[in-house]
C-alpha positions in Angstrom: 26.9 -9.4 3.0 24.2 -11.1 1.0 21.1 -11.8 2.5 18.4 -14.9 1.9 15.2 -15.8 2.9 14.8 -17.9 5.8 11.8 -18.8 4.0 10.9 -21.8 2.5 12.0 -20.9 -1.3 8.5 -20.1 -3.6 7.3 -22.7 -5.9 8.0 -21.7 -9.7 6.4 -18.9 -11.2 4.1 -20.0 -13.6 3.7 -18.5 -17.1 0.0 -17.3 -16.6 -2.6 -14.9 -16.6 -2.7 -14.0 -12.8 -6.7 -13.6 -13.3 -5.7 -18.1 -12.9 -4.1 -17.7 -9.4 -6.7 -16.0 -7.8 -10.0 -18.0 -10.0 -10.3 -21.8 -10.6 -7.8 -22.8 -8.0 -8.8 -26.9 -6.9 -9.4 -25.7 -3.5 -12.3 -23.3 -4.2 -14.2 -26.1 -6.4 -15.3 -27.1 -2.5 -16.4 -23.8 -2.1 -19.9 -23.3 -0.9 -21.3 -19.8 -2.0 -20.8 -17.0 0.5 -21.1 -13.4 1.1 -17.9 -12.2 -0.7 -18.5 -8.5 0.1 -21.1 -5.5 1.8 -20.4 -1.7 1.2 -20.6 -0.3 4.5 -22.1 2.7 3.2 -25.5 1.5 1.9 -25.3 -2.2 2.9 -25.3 -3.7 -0.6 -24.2 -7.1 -0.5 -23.1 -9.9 -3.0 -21.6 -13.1 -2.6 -18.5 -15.0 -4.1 -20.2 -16.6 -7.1 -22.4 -13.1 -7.9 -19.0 -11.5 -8.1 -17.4 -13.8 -10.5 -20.3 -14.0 -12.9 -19.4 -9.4 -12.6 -16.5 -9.7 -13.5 -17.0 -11.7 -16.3 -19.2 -9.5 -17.7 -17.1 -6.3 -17.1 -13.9 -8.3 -19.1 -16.4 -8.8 -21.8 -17.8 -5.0 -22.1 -14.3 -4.0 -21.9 -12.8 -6.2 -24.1 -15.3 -7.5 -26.8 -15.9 -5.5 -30.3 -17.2 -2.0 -30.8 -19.8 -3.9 -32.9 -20.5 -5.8 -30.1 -21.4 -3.3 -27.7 -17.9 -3.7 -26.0 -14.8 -1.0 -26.3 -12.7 -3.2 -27.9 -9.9 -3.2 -25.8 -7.1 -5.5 -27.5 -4.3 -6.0 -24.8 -2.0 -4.8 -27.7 -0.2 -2.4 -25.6 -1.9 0.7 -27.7 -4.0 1.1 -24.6 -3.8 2.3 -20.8 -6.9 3.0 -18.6 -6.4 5.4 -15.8 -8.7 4.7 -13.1 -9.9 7.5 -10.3 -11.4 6.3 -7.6 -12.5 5.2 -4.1 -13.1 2.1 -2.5 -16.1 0.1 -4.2 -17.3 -3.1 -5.4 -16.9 -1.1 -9.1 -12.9 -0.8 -8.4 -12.6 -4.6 -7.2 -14.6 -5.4 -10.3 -12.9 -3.2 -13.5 -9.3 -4.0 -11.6 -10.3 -8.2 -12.2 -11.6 -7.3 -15.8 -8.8 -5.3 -16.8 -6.5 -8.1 -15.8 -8.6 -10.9 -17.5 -8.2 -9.1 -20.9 -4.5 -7.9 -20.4 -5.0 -4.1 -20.7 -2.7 -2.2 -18.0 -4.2 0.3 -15.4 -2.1 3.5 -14.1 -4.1 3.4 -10.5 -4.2 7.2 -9.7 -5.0 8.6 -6.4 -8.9 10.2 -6.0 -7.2 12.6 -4.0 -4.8 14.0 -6.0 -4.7 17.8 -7.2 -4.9 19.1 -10.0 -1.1 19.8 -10.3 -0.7 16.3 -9.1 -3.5 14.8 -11.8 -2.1 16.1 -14.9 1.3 15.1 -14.3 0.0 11.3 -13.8 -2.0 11.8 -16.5 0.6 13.0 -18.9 3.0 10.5 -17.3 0.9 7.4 -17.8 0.1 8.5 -21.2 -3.4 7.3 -20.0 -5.4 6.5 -22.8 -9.0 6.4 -21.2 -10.5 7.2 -18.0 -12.7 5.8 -15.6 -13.6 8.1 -13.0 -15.9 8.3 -9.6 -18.9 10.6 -10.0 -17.4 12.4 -7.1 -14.0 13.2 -8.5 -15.4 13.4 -12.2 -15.4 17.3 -12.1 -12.1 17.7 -11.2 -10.7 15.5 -13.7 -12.5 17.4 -16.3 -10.8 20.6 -15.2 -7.1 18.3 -15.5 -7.6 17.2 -19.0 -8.3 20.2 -20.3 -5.0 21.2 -20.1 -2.7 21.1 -23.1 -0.3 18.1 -23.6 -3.1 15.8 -21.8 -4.5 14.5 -24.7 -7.8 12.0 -23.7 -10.9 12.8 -25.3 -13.7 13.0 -23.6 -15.8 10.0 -25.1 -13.0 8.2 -23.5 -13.8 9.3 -20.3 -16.3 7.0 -18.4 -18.5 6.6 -15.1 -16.7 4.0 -12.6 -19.1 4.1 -9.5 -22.1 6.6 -8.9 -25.2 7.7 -10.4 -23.8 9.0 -14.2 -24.9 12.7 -15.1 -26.7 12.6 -18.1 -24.9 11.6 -21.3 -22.0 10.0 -19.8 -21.7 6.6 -19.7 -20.9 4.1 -17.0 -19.0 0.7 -16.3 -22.2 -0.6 -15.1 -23.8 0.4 -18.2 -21.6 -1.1 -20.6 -22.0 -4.5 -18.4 -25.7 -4.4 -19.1 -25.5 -3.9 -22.7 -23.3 -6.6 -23.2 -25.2 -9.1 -20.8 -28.9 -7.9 -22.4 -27.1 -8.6 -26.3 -25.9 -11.8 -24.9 -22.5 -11.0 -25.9 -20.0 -14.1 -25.5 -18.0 -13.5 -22.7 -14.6 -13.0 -22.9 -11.9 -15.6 -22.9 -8.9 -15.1 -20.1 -6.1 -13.9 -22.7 -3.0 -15.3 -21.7 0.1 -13.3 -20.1 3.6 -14.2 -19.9 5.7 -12.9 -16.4 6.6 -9.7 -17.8 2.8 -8.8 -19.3 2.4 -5.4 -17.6 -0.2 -5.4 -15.2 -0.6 -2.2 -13.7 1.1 1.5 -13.1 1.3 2.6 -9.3 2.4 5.6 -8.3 5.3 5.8 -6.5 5.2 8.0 -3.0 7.3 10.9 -2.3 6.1 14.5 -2.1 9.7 16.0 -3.6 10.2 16.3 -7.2 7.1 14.3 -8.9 5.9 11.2 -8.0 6.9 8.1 -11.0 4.8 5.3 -12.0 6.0 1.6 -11.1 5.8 -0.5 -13.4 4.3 -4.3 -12.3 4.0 -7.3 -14.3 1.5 -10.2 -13.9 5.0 -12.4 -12.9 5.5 -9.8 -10.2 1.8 -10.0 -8.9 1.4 -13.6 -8.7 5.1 -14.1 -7.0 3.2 -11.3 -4.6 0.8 -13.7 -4.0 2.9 -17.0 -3.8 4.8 -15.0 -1.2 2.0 -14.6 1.2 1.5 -18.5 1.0 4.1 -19.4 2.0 4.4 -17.1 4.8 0.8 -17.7 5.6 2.0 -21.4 6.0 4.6 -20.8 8.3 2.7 -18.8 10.6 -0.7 -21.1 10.5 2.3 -23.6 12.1 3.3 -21.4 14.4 0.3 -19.0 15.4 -1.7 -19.7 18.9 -4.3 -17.6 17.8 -7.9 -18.6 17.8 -9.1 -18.7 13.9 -12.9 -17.9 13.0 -14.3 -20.1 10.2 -15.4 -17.3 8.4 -12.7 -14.0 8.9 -14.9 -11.0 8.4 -12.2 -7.9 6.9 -12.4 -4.5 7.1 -11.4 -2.9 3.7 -10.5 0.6 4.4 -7.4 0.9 2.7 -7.3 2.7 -0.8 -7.3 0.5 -3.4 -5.0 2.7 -5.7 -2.3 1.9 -3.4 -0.6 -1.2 -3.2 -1.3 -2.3 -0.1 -5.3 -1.9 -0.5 -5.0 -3.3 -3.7 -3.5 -6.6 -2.7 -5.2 -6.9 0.8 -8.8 -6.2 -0.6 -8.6 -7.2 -4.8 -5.6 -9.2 -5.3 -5.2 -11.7 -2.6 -9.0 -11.6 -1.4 -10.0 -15.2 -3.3 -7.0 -17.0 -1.5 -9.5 -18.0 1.6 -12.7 -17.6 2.0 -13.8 -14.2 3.9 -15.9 -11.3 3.8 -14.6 -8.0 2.9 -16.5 -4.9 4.5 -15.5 -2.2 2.0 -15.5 1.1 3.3 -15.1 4.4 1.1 -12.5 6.0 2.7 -10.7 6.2 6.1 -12.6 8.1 9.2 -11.6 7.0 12.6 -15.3 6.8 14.6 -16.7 5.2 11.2 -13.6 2.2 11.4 -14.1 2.1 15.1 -18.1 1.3 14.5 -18.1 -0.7 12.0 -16.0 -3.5 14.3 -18.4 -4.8 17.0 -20.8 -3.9 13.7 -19.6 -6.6 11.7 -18.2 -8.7 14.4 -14.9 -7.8 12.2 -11.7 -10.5 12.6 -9.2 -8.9 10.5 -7.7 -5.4 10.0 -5.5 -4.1 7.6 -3.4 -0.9 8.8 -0.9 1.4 8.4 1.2 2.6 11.4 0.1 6.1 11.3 -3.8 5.0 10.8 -2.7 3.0 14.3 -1.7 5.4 16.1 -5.2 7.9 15.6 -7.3 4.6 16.6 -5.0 4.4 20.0 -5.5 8.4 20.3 -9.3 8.6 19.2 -11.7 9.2 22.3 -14.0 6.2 21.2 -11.6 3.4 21.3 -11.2 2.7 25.0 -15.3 1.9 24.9 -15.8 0.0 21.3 -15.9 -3.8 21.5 -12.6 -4.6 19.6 -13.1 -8.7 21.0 -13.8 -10.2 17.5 -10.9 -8.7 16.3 -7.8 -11.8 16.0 -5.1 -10.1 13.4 -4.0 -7.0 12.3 -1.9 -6.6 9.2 0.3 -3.7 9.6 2.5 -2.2 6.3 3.4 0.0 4.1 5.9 1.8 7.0 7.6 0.7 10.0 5.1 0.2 12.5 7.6 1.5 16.1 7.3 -1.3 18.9 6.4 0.9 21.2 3.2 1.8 19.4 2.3 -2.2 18.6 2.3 -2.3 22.3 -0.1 0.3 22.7 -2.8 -1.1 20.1 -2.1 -4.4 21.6 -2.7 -3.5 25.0 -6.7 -2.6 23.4 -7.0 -6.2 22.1 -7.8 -9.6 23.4 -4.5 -11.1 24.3 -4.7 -13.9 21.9 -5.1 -11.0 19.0 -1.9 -11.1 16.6 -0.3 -8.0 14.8 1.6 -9.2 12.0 4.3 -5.5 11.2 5.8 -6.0 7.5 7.6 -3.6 5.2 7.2 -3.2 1.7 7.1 -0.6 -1.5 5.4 -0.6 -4.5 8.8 -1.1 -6.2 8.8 -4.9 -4.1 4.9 -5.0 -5.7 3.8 -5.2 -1.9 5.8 -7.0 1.2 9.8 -6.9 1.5 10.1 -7.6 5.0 8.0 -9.7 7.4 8.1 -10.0 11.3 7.6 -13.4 12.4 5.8 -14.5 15.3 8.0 -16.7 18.1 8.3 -20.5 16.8 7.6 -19.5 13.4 11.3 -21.0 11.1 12.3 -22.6 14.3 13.4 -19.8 15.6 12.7 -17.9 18.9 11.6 -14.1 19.7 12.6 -11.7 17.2 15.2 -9.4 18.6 13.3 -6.1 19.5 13.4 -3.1 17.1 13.5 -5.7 14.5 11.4 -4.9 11.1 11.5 -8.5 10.3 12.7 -11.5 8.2 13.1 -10.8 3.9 9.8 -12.5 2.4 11.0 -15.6 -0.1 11.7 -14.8 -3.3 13.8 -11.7 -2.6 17.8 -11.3 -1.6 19.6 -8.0 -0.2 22.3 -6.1 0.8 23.4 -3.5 3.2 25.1 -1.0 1.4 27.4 1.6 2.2 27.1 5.3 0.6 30.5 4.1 -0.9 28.9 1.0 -2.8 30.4 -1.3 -0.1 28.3 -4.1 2.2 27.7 -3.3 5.4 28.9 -5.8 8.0 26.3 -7.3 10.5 25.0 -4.3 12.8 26.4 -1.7 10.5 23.5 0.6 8.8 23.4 1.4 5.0 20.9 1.5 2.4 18.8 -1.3 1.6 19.4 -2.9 -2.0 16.7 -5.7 -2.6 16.3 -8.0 -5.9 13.8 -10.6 -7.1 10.7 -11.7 -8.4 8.7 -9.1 -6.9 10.7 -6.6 -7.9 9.3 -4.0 -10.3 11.4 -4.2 -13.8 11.0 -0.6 -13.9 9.4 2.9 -13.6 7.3 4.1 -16.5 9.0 6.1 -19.1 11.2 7.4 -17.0 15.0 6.3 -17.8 16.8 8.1 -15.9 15.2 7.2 -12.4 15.6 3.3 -13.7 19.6 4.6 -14.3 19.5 6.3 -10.5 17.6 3.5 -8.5 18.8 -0.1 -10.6 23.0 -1.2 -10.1 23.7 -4.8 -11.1 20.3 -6.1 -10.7 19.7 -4.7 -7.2 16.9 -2.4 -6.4 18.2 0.7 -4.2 15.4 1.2 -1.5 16.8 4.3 -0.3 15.7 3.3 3.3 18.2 2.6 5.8 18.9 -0.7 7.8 20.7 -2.9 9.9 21.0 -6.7 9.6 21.9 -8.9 12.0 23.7 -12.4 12.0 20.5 -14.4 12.0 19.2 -12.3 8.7 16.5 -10.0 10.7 16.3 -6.4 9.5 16.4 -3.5 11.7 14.9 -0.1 10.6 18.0 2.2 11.2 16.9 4.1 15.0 18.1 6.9 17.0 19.5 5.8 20.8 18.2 8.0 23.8 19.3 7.7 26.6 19.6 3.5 26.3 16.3 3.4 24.3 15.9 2.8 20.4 13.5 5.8 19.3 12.3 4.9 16.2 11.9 8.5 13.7 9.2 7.0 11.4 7.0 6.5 15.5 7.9 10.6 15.8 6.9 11.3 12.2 4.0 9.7 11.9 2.6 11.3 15.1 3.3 14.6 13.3 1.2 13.9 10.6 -1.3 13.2 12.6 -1.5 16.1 14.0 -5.6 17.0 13.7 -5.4 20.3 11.7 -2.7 18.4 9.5 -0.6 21.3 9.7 2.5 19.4 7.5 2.5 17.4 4.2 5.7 15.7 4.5 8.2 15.4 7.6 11.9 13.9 8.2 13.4 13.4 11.6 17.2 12.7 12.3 19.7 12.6 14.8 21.5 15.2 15.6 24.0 16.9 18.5 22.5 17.4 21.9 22.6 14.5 23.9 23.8 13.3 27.1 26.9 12.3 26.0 29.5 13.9 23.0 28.0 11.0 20.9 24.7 10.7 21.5 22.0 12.0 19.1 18.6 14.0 19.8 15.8 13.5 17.6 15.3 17.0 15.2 12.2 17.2 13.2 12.5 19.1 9.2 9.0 19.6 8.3 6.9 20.7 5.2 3.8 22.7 5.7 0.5 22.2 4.4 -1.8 24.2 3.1 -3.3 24.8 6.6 -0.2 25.2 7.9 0.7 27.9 5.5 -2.5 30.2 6.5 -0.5 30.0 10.1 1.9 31.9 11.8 5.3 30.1 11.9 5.7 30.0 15.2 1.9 29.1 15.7 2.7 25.8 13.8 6.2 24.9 15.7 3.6 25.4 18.9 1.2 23.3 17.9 3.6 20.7 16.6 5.6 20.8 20.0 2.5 20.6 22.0 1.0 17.4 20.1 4.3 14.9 19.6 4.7 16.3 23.8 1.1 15.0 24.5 1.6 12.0 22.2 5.1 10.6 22.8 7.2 9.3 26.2 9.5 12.4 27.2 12.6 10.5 25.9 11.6 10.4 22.3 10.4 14.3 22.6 12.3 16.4 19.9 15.0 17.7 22.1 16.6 19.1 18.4 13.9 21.2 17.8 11.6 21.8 14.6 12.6 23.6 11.4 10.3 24.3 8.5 11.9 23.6 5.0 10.4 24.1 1.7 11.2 20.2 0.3 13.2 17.1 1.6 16.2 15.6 -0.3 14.5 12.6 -1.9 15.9 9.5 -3.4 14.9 8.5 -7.0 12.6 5.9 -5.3 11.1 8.7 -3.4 12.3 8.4 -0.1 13.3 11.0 2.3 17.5 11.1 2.4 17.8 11.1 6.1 21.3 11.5 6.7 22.1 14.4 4.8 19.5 16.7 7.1 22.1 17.1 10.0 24.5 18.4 7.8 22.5 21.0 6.6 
């Protein structure tokens, strides 16, 4: 069965630069100036038009002559320019710069290993560097290893103080801007123009780099129009004049990258970027900032509903919550909602970085003339994209029937990085294989595939993500299935396959199961408790795309 958008269809993609989607649209020519952004950590602040005047400088010192004081970047292809770091103005700024000049960026995580570093490194083929002051050690140590081959006069400063003799983003914009170096033009891009590199998740076998073009980015951005449009319609929500965001998500993952750089000139707001993720930090800075939106993950959800200080922070200013990256479980939207003002909205979508962001939306009641979503659904497909369910035998699913998710259009990446044999595994006719399992039903919504308890849908991504919450982060990487047990000859009980961690591996075995048992017990309803037991396991059977292979656990 192929699947459509209920969506209104996109408008055409145009042949551009995207740095021209997000800059010089009509509407912000009526744009008074505003306070675009304040880093939470020392209070800095700049506003829209002090940002734009940045970022024009940093194209410039990236992309004008050696001569010049610049580095000369072409936008040939002959370059890529690994960036390490962690939230900042910096990130947002040599992200837009790197764009404006059409030199890709392999976004790599600040808190990867060193294992983890020189494969991206030697994956990307990274040509330069930019790295945090904080993290700058550590990469040393990574490229001096053989077959990483950046020297280190191509290794620069992104945001903190520089040690002496190294030299910094910030410094290369001064030079440029005391020479009074012409800025930089916007070079022009075609759809396929390679943007960026993001790496791809997955903790079994080693991690690829997505490939995403400036077509792919700006249909990412066309797509939240038009959804945006369709909500506005149908929301009931109370709107602030000025929506006040809290940036917390890492910017070298998609979802941070296009909720706090990408998409964050679409409407005027002010982002409140914070470093990193810590639970009584988030929770202060709300009433702090009198904060309206939030962007989350489900597991990042589920340690503000645990954390001690949330029943007594002022969460009133808060009206949406973006939710991503992973199925957020029903059961724990109703929790977080239950802490909100009842007029508050929490938008649950589903993407990958292979889709460039969203896949899968859930819409509010009203929204596409259409009522309630069922429950347990994941949502409606975002315009722009079509799927399938797919049988392991290659054969469609019919409505209510699991299978794998296959997905294809604009926003879908054309590839992984150098890596043909993954493109060979994960592309069949066009279609993108997710490797996530789902059910559709006859009005188009997508339903993650659940275990039944008892009458109940238990979601296993609810019962994973509570694992990896645990507070001594005892596992790395966690499936849960279905297996024998139940009630009945056919009914499943959830079983949990977990990876350990590096503090789980200074444990005793049995100390961890305990620990594990006594968390999800004290986190979870008894019915979704893992009747099946835990087993530790040295790796998960991954898909090419990274995903766990669920079904094949039970078999052993």
């Amino acid at each position: 069965m192929l699947l459509k958008s209920r969506f209104p269809p996109l408008p055409p993609l145009p042949e551009v630069n995207i740095h021209h989607v997000m800059f010089g649209r009509p509407n912000q020519a009526d744009w008074s100036d505003y306070t675009f952004q304040i880093d939470e950590k020392t209070g800095r602040k700049r506003t829209f038009e002090e940002m734009k005047q940045r970022i024009g400088l940093g194209a410039t010192a990236l992309g004008a002559n050696v001569a010049d004081g610049g580095l000369g970047l072409r936008g040939d292809g002959h370059e890529m320019v690994g960036l390490l770091g962690f939230n900042s103005m910096e990130y947002f700024d040599i992200v837009h710069s790197l764009l404006m000049i059409t030199t890709p960026f392999a976004l790599i995580s600040a808190y990867a290993t060193r294992f983890e570093l020189v494969h991206a490194l030697k994956l990307t083929k990274a040509t330069r560097l930019f790295v945090d002051v904080g993290v700058l050690e550590h990469v040393l140590a990574a490229i001096d290893v053989a077959d990483v081959h950046i020297e280190l006069e191509h290794v620069y400063v992104l945001a903190g103080s520089p040690p002496d003799g190294w030299k910094s983003f910030g410094d290369m914009i001064d030079i440029v801007r005391d020479k009074k170096v012409t800025l930089e033009p916007v070079r022009p891009a075609q759809q396929d123009t390679l943007a960026y590199l993001v790496m791809s998740s997955g903790t079994s076998g080693f991690p690829k780099a997505v490939m995403i073009t400036h077509g792919n980015a700006i249909g990412s951005i066309l797509q939240s129009m038009v959804v945006g449009k369709a909500s506005a319609r149908a929301s009931r929500r109370r709107a602030s004049s000025m929506p006040i965001a809290l940036a917390v998500l890492p910017m070298f993952h998609s979802y941070g990258l296009h909720g706090y750089i990408l998409r964050a000139t679409l409407w005027r707001a002010t982002f409140v970027i914070m470093d990193k993720w810590d639970t009584a930090r988030y929770l202060e800075c709300i009433p702090k900032y009198r904060v309206t939106q939030l962007t989350l993950i489900p597991s990042a959800i589920h340690q503000l509903v645990t954390h001690p200080d949330t029943k007594t922070t002022d969460l009133r200013s808060v009206e949406y919550i973006s939710c991503g990256a992973a199925h957020l479980p029903p059961a724990l939207a109703k929790r977080f909602s239950h802490l909100l003002l009842k007029s508050s909205e929490i938008s649950p979508s589903y993407g990958l970085s292979e889709t460039t962001l969203s896949a899968v939306t859930l819409p509010i009641a009203g929204m596409l003339g259409m009522g309630a979503p069922p429950p347990h659904a994941t949502g409606l497909l975002v315009p722009g994209l079509d799927a399938r369910i797919v049988h392991d035998d290659g054969s469609d699913a019919a409505p209510g029937e699991p299978g794998e998710l296959w997905l294809r259009g604009c926003t879908v990446t054309p590839g992984y990085w150098n890596d043909a044999q993954a493109n060979s595994d994960a592309f069949v006719d066009g279609w993108f294989r997710t490797g996530d399992q789902f059910r559709a039903d006859d009005q188009g919504y997508l339903l993650c595939d659940t275990l039944k308890i008892s009458g109940v849908q238990v979601s296993p991504k609810e019962i994973e993500d509570v694992l990896l919450a645990h507070p001594e982060k005892l596992i790395s990487d966690v499936s849960v299935a279905g297996v024998s047990g139940g009630r009945t000859e056919d009914e499943k009980v959830p079983r949990a396959w977990v990876v350990l961690s590096a503090a789980g591996k200074d444990k005793d075995t049995s100390a961890v199961i305990g620990a594990l048992e006594a968390w999800h017990q004290e986190s979870l309803s008894k019915y979704k408790w893992l009747r099946g037991g835990i087993e530790i396991v040295e790796e998960l059977p991954k898909t090419p795309t990274g995903k766990t292979i669920r079904r094949v656990l039970p078999a052993g």
